[in-house]
DOMI-426198 format. One record per residue (C-alpha): residue number from 1; residue in three letters; x, y, z. Coordinates in Angstrom, 2 decimals. Layout:
// residues N
PT resi resn       x       y       z
PT  NUM  Ala       X       Y       Z
...
END
This chain:
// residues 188
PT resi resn       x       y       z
PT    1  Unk   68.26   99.75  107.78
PT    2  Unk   71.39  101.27  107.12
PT    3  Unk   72.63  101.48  110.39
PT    4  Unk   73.29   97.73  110.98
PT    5  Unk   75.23   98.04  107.21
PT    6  Unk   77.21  100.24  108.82
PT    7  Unk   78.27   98.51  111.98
PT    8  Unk   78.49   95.64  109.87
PT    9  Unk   80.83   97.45  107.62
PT   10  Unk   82.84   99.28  110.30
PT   11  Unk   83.25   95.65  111.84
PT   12  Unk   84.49   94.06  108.41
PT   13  Unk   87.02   96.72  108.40
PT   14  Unk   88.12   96.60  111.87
PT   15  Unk   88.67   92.80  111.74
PT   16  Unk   90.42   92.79  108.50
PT   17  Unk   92.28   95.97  109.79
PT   18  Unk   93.56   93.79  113.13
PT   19  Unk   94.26   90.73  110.65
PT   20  Unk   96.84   93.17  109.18
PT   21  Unk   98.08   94.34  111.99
PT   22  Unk   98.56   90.98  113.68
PT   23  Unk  100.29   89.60  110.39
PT   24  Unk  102.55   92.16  110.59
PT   25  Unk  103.83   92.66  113.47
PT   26  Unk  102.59   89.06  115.68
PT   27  Unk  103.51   86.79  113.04
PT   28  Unk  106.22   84.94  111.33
PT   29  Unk  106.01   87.65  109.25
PT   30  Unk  106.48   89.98  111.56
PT   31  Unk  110.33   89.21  112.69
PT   32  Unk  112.76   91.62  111.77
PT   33  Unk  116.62   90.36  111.68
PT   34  Unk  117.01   93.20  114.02
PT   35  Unk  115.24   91.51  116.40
PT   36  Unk  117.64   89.42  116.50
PT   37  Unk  121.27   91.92  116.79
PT   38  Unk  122.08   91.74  120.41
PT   39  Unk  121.02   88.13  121.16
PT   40  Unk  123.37   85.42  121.81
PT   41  Unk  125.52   82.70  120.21
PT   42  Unk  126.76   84.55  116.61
PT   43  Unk  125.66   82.84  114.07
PT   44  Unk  128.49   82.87  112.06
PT   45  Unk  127.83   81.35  108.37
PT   46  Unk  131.55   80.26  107.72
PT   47  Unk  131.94   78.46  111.13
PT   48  Unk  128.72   76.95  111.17
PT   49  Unk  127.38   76.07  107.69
PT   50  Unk  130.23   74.08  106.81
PT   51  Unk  131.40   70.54  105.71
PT   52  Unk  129.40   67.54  106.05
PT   53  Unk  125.58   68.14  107.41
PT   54  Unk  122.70   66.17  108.16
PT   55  Unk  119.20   67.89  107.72
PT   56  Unk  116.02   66.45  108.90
PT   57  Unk  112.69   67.82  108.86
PT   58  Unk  108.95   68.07  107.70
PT   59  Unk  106.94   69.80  105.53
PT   60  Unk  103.00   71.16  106.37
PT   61  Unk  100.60   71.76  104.02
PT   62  Unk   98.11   75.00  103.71
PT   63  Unk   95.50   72.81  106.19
PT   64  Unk   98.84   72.86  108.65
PT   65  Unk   98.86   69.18  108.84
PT   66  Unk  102.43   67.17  107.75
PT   67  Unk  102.52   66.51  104.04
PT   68  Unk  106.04   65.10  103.96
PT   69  Unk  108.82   64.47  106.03
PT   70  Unk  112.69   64.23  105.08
PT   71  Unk  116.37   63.66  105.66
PT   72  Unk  119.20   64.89  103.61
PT   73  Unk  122.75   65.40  103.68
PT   74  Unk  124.59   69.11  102.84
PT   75  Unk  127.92   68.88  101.92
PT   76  Unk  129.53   72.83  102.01
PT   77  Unk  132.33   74.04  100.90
PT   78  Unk  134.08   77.65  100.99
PT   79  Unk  135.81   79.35   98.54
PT   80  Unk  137.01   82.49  100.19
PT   81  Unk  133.26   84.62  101.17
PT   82  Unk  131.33   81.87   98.47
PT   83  Unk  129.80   78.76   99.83
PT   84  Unk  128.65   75.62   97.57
PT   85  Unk  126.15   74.34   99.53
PT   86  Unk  125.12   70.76   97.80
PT   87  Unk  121.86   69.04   99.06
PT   88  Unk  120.46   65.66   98.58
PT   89  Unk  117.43   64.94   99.58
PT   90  Unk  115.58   61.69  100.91
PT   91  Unk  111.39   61.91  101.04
PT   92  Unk  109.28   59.44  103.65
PT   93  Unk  107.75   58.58   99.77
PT   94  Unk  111.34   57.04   98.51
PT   95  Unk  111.77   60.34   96.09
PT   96  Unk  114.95   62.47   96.13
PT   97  Unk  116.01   65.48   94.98
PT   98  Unk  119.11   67.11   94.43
PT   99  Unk  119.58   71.21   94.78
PT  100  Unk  122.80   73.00   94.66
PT  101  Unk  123.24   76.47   95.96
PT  102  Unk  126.35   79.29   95.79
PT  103  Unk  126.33   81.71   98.50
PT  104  Unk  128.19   84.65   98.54
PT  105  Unk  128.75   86.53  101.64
PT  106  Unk  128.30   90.36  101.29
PT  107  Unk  128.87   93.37  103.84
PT  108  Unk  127.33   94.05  107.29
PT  109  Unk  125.55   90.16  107.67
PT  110  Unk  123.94   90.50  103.97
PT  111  Unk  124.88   87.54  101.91
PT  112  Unk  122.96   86.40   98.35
PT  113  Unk  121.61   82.86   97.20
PT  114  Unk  121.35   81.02   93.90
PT  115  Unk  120.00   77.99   92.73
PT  116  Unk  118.51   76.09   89.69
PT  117  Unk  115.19   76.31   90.91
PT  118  Unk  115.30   80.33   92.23
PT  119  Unk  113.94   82.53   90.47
PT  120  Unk  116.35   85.42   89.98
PT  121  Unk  118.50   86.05   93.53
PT  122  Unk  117.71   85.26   97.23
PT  123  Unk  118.87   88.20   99.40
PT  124  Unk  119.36   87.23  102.83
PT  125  Unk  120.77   88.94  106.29
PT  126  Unk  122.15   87.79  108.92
PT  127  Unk  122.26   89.16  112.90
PT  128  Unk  122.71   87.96  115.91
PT  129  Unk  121.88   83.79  116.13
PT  130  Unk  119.79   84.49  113.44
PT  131  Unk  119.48   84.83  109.41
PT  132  Unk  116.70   85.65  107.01
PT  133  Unk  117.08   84.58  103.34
PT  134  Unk  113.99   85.82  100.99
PT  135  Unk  113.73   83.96   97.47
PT  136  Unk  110.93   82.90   94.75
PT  137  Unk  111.49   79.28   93.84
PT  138  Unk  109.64   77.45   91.18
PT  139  Unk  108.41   74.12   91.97
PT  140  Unk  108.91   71.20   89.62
PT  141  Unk  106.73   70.67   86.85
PT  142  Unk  104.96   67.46   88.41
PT  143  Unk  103.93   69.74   91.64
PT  144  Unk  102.41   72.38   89.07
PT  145  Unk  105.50   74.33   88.32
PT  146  Unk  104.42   77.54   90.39
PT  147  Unk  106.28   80.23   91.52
PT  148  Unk  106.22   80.21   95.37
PT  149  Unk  107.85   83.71   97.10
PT  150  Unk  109.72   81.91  100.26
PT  151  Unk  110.44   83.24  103.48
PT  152  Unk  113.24   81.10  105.06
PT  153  Unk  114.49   81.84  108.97
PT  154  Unk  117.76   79.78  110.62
PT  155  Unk  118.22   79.72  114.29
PT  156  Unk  121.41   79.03  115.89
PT  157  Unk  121.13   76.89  119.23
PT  158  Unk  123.34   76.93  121.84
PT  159  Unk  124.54   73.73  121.17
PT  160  Unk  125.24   74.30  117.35
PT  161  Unk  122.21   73.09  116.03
PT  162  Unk  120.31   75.07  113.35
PT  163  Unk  116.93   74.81  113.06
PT  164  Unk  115.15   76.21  109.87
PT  165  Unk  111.51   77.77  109.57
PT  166  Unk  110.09   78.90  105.59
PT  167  Unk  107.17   79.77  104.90
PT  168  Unk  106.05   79.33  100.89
PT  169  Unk  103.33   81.67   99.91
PT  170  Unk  101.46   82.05   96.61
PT  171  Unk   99.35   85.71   95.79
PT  172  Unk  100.32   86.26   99.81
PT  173  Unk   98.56   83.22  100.98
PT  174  Unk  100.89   80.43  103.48
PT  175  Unk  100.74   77.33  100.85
PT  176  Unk  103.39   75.61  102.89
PT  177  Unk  105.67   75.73  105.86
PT  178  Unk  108.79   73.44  106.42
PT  179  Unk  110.68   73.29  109.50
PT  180  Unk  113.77   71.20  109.80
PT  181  Unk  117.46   70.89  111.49
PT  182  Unk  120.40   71.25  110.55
PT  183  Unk  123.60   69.74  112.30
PT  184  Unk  127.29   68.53  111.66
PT  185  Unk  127.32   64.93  110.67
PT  186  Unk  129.72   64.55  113.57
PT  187  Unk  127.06   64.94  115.97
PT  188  Unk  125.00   62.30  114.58
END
């Protein structure tokens, strides 16, 4: 009888083991900016996270199915290696929201994020046509108020587009993905 426990147990651990594994290294999770060093155009934060932006996107919930979709409009501005980065935001259900984040450009592609609803300071990296920005934001009080520890990635396309993957998790578990674009009004 305690023989089939055992295979039993061995292949409990082996899945969870390859679960790990797969998350790590497979995953969304898995990207390093590194990955990302030698690849081509430069994402360059000054050149192309500036002015007048149009954002559009939609957000899934933990079953992976759309919960929301939006449009917004960035206006950025520079102030020498800080960035203002004011958002306003249109949802498919007629609500908006307003965010406004500083960024402030640091050495070797590291740059750091604030805004009202972060908890503390985002500390983000950026290489190649890519950046990573890791924060804990706090949702607003009607959506429960939680404390949600945010992976966000930005591509830059060829063309100048930027498009924008996060991942919100809660005790480690995906509660929400968003993926959206980002663009110069001027190419609207």
């Amino acid at each position: 009888m305690t023989e089939p426990l055992i295979f039993i147990a061995a292949g409990l651990g082996l899945g969870i083991l390859l679960t790990i594994l797969r998350r790590r290294f497979a995953e969304f999770h898995g990207q390093e900016p590194s990955d990302y060093v030698d690849a081509f155009p430069q994402f360059d934060l000054r050149l192309h996270l500036r002015d007048k932006m149009i954002c559009e996107g939609v957000i899934f919930g933990p079953l992976g199915r759309v919960t929301s979709s939006f449009t917004a409009i960035f206006n950025v501005t520079w102030n020498g290696k800080v960035a203002t980065v004011a958002e306003s935001f249109r949802y498919n259900d007629g609500t908006r929201q307003e965010r406004e984040w500083t960024v402030t450009l640091g050495e070797n592609g590291h740059f750091t994020s604030t805004a009202p609803d972060v908890v503390g300071e985002g500390q983000g990296v950026q290489a190649g046509p890519a950046l990573q920005l890791r924060y804990r934001i706090r949702l607003p009080e009607a959506l429960g108020g939680h404390v949600l520890n945010t992976v966000d990635w930005m591509y830059l396309t060829p063309e100048g587009t930027i498009v924008n993957r996060s991942q919100f998790r809660k005790f480690g578990v995906k509660v929400a993905e968003l993926v959206a674009t980002l663009r110069p009004e001027e190419d609207r």
